[in-house]
PDB file of N, CA, C and O in Angstrom, chain B, residues numbered from 101:
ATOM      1  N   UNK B 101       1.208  -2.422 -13.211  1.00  0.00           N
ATOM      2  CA  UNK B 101       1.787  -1.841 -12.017  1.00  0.00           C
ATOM      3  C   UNK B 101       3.202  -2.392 -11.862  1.00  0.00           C
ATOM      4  O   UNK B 101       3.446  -3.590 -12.012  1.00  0.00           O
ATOM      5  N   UNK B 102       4.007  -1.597 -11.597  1.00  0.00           N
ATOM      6  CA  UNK B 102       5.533  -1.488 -11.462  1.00  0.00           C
ATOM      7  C   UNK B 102       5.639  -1.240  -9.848  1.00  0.00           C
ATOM      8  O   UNK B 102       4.913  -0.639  -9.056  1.00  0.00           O
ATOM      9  N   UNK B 103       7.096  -2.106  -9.683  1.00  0.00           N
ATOM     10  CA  UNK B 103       8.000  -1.708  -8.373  1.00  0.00           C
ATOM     11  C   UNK B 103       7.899   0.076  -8.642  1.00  0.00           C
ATOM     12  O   UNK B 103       7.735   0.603  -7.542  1.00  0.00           O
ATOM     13  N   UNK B 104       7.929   0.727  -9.340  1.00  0.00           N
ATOM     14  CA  UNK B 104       8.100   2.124  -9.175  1.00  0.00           C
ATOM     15  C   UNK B 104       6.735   2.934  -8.890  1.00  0.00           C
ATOM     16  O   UNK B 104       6.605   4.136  -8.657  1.00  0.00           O
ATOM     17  N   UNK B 105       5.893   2.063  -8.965  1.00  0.00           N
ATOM     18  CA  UNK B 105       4.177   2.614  -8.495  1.00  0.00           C
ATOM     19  C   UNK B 105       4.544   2.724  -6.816  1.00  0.00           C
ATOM     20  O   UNK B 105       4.144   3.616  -6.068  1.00  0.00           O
ATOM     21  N   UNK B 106       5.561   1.375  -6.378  1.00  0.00           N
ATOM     22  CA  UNK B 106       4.757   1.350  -4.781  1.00  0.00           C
ATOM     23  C   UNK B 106       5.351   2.571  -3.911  1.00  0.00           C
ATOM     24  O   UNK B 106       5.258   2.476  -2.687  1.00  0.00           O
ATOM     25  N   UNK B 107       5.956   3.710  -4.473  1.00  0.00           N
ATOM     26  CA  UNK B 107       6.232   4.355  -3.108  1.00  0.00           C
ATOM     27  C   UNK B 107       4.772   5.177  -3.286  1.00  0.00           C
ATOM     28  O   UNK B 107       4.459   5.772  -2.256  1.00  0.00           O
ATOM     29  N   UNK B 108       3.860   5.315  -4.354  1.00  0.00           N
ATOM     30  CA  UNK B 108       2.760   6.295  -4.856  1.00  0.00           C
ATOM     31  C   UNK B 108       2.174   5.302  -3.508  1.00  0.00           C
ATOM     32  O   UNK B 108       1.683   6.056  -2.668  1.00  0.00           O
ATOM     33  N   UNK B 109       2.110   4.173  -3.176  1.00  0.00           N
ATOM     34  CA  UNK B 109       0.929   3.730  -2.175  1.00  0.00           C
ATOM     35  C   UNK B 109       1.465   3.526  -0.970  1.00  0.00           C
ATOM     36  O   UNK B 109       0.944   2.780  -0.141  1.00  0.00           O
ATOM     37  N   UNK B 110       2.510   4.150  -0.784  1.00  0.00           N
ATOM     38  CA  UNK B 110       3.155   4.195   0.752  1.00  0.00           C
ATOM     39  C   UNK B 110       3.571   5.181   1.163  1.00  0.00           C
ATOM     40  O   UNK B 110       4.344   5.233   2.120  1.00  0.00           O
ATOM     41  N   UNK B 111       3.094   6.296   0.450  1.00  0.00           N
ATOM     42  CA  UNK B 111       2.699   7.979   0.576  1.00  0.00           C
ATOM     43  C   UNK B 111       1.470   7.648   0.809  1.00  0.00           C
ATOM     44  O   UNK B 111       1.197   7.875   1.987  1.00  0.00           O
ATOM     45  N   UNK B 112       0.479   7.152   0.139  1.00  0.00           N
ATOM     46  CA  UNK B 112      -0.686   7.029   0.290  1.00  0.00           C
ATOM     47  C   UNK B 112      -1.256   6.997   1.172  1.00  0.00           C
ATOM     48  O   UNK B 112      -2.185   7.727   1.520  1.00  0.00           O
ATOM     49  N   UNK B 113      -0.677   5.934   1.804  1.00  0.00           N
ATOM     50  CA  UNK B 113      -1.424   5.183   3.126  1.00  0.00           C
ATOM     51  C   UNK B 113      -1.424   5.953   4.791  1.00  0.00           C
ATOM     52  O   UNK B 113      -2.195   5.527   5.650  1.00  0.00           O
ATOM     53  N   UNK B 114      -0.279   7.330   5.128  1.00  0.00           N
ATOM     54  CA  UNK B 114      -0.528   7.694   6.273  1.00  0.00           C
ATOM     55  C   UNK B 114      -1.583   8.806   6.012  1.00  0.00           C
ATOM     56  O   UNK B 114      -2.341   8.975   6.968  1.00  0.00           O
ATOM     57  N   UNK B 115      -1.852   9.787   4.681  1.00  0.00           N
ATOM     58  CA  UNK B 115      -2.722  10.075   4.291  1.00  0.00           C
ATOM     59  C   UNK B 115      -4.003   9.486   4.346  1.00  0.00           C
ATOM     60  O   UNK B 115      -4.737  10.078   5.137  1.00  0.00           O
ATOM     61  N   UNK B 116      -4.540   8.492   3.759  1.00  0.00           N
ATOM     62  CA  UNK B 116      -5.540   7.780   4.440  1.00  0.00           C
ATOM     63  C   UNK B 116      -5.929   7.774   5.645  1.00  0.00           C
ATOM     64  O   UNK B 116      -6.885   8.465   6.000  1.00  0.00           O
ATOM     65  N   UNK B 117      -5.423   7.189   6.268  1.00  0.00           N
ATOM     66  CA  UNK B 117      -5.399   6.806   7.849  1.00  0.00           C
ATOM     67  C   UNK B 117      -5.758   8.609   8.734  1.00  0.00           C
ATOM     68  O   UNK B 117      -6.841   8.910   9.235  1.00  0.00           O
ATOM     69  N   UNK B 118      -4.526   9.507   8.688  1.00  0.00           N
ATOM     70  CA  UNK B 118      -5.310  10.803   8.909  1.00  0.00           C
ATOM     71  C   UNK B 118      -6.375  11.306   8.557  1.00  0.00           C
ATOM     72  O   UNK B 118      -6.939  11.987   9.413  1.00  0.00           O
ATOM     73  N   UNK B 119      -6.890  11.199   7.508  1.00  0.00           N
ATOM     74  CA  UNK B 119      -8.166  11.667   7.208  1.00  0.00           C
ATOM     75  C   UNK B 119      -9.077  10.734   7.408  1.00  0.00           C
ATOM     76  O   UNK B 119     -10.183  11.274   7.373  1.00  0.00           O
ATOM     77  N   UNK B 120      -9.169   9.448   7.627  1.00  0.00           N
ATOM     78  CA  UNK B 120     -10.194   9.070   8.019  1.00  0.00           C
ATOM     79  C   UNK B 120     -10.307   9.448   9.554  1.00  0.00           C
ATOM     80  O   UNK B 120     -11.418   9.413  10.083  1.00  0.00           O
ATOM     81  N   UNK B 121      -9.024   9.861  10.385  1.00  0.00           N
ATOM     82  CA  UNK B 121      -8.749   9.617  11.761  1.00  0.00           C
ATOM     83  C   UNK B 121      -9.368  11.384  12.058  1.00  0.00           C
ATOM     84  O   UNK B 121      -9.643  11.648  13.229  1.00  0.00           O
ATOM     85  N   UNK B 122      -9.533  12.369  11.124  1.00  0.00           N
ATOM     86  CA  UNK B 122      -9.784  13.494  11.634  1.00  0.00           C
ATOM     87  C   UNK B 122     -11.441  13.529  10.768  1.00  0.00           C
ATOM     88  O   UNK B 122     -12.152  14.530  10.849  1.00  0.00           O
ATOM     89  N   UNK B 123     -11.850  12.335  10.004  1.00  0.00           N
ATOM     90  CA  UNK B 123     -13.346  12.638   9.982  1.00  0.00           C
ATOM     91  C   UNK B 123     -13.889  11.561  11.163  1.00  0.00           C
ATOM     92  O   UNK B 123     -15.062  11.344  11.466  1.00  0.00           O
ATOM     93  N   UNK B 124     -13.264  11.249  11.458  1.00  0.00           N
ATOM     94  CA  UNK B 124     -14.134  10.668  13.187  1.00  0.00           C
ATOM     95  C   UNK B 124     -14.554   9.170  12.546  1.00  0.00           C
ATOM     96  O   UNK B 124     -15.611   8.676  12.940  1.00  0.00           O
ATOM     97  N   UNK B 125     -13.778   8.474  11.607  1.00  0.00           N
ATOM     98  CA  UNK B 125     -13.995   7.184  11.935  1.00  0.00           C
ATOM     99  C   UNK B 125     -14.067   6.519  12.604  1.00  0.00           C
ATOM    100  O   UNK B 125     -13.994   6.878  13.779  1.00  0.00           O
ATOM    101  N   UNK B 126     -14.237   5.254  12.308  1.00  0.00           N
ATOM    102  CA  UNK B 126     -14.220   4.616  13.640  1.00  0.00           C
ATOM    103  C   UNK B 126     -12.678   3.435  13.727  1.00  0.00           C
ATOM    104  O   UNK B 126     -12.091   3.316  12.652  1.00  0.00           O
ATOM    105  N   UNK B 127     -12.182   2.759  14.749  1.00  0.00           N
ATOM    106  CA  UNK B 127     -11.051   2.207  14.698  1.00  0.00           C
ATOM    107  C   UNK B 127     -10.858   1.112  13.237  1.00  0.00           C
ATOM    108  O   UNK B 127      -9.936   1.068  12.422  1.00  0.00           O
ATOM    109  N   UNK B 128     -12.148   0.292  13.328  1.00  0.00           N
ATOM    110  CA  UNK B 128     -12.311  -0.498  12.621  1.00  0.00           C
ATOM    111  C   UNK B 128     -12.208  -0.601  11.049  1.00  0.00           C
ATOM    112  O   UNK B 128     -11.890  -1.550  10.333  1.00  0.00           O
ATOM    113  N   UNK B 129     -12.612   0.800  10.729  1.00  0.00           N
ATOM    114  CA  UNK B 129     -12.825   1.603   9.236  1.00  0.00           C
ATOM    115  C   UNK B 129     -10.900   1.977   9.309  1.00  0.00           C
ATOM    116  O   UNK B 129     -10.126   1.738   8.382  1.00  0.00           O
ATOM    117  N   UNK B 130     -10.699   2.298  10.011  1.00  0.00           N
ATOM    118  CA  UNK B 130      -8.854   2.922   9.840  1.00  0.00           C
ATOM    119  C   UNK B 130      -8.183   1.220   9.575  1.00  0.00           C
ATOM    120  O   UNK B 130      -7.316   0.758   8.833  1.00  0.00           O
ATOM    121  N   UNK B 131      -8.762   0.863  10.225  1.00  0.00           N
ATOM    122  CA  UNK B 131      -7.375  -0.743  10.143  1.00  0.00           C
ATOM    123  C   UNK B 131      -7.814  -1.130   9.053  1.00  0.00           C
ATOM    124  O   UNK B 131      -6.969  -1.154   8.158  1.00  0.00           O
ATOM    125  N   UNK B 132      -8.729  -1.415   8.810  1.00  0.00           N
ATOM    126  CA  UNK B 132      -9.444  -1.893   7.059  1.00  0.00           C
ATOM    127  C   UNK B 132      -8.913  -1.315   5.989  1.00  0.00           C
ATOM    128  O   UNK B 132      -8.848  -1.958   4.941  1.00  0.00           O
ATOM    129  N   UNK B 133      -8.395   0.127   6.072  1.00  0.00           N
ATOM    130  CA  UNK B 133      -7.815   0.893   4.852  1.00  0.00           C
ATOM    131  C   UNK B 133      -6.331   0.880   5.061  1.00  0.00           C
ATOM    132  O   UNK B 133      -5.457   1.489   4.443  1.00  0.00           O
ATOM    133  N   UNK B 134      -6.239   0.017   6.110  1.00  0.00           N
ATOM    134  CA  UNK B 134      -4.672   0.165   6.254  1.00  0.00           C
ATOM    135  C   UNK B 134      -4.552  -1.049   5.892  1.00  0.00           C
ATOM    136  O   UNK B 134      -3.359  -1.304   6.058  1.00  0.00           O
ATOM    137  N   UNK B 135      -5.309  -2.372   5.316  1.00  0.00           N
ATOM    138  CA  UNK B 135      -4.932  -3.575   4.876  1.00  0.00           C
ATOM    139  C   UNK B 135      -5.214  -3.134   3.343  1.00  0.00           C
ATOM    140  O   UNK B 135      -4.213  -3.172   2.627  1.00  0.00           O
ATOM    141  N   UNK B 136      -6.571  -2.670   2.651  1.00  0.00           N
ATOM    142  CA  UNK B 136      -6.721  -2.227   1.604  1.00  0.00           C
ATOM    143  C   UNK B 136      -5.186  -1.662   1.122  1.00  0.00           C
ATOM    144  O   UNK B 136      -4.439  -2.247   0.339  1.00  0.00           O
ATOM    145  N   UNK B 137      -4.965  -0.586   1.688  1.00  0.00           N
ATOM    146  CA  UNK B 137      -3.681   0.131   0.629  1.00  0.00           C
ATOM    147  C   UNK B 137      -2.530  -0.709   0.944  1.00  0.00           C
ATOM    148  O   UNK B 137      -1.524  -0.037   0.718  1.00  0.00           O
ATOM    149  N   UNK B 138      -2.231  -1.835   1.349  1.00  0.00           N
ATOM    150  CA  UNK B 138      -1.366  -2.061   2.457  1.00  0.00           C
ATOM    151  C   UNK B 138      -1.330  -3.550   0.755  1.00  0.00           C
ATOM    152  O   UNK B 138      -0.263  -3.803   0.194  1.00  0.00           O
ATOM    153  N   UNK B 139      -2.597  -4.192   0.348  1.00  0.00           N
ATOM    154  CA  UNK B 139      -2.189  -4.886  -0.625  1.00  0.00           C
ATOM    155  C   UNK B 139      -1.591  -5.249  -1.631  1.00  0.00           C
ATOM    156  O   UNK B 139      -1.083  -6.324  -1.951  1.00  0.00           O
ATOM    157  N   UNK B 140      -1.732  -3.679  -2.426  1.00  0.00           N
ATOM    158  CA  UNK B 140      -0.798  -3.443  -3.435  1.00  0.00           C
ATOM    159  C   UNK B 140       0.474  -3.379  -3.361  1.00  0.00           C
ATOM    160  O   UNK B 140       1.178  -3.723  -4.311  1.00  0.00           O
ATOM    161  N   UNK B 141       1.062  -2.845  -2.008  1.00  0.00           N
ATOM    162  CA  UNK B 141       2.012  -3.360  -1.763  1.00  0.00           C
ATOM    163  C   UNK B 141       3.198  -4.439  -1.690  1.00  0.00           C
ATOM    164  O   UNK B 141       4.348  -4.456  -2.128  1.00  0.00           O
ATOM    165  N   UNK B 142       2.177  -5.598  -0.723  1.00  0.00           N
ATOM    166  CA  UNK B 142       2.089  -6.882  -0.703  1.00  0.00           C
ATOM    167  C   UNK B 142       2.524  -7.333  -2.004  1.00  0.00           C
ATOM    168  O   UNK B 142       3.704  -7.424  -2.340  1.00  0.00           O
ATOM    169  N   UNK B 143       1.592  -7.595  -2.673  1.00  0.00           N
ATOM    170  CA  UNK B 143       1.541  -7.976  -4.358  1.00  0.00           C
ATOM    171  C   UNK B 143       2.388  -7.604  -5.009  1.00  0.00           C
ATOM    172  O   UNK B 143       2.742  -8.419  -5.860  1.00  0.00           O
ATOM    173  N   UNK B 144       3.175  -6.207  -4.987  1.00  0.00           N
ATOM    174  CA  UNK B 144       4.767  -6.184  -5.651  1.00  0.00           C
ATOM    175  C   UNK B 144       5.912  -6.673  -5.094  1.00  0.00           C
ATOM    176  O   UNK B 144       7.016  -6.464  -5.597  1.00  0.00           O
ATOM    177  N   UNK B 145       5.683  -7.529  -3.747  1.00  0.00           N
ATOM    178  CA  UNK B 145       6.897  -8.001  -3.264  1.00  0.00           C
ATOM    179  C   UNK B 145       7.147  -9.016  -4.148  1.00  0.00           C
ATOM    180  O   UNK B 145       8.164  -9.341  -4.762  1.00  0.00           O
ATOM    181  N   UNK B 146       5.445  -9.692  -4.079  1.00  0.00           N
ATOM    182  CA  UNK B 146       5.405 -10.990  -5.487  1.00  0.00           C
ATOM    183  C   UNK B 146       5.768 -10.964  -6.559  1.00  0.00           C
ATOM    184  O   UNK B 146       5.413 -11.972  -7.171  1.00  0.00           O
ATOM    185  N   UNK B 147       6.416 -10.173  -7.220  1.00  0.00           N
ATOM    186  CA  UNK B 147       6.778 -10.173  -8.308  1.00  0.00           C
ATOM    187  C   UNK B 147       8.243 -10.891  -8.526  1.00  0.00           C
ATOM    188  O   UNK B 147       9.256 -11.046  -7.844  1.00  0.00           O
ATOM    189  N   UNK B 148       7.784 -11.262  -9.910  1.00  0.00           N
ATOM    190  CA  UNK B 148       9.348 -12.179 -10.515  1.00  0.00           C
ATOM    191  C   UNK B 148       9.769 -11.393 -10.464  1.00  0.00           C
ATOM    192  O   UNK B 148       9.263 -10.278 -10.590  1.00  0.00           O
ATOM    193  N   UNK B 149      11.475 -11.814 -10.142  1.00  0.00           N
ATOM    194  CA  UNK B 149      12.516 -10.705 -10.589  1.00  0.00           C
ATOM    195  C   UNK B 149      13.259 -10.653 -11.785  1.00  0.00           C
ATOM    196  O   UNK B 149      13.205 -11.645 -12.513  1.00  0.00           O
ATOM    197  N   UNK B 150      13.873  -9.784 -12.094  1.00  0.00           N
ATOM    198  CA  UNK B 150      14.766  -9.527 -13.654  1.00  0.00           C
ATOM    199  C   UNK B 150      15.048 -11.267 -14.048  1.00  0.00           C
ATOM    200  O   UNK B 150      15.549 -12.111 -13.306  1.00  0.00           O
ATOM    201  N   UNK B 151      14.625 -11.416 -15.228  1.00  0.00           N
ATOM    202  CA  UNK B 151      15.337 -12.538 -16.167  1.00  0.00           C
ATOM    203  C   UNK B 151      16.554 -12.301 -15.840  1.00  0.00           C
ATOM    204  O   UNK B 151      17.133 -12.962 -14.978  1.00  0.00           O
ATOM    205  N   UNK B 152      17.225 -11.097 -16.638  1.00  0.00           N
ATOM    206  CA  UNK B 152      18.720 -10.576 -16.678  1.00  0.00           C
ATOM    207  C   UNK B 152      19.418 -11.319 -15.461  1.00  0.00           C
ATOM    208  O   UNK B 152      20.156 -12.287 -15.639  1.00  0.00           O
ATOM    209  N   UNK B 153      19.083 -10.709 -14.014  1.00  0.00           N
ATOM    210  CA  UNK B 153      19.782 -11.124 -13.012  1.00  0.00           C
ATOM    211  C   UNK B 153      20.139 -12.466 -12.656  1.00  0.00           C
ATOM    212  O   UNK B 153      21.115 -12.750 -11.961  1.00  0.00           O
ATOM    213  N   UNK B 154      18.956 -13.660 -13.370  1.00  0.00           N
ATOM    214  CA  UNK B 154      19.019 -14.754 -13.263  1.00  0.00           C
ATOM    215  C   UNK B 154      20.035 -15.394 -13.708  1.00  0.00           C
ATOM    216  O   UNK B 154      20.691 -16.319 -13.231  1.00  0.00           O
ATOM    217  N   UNK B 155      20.140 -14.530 -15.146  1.00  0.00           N
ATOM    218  CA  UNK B 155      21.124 -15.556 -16.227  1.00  0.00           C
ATOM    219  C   UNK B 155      22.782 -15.148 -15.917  1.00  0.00           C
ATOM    220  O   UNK B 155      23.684 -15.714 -16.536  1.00  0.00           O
TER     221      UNK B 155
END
């Protein structure tokens, strides 16, 4: 997984959230999938950056 995956999971995520919100979830089930997709995210901030830029 690449910096260029994460906009695929930040499209993702208001999608989610609507459809769970128009099959009648419940609050609890919406905030849970909003930390779920919300990780992968997270986890590419962590990433090393360019060698190149370093040197």
């Amino acid at each position: 997984m690449t910096i260029r995956h994460a906009p695929l999971f930040v499209v993702a995520l208001p999608f989610a959230v609507v459809g769970l919100e128009l099959s009648g979830a419940s609050p609890l089930a919406m905030l849970s999938a909003l930390f779920i997709l919300a990780i992968p995210i997270l986890l590419l901030l962590l990433l090393p950056g360019s060698k190149r830029e370093l040197e």
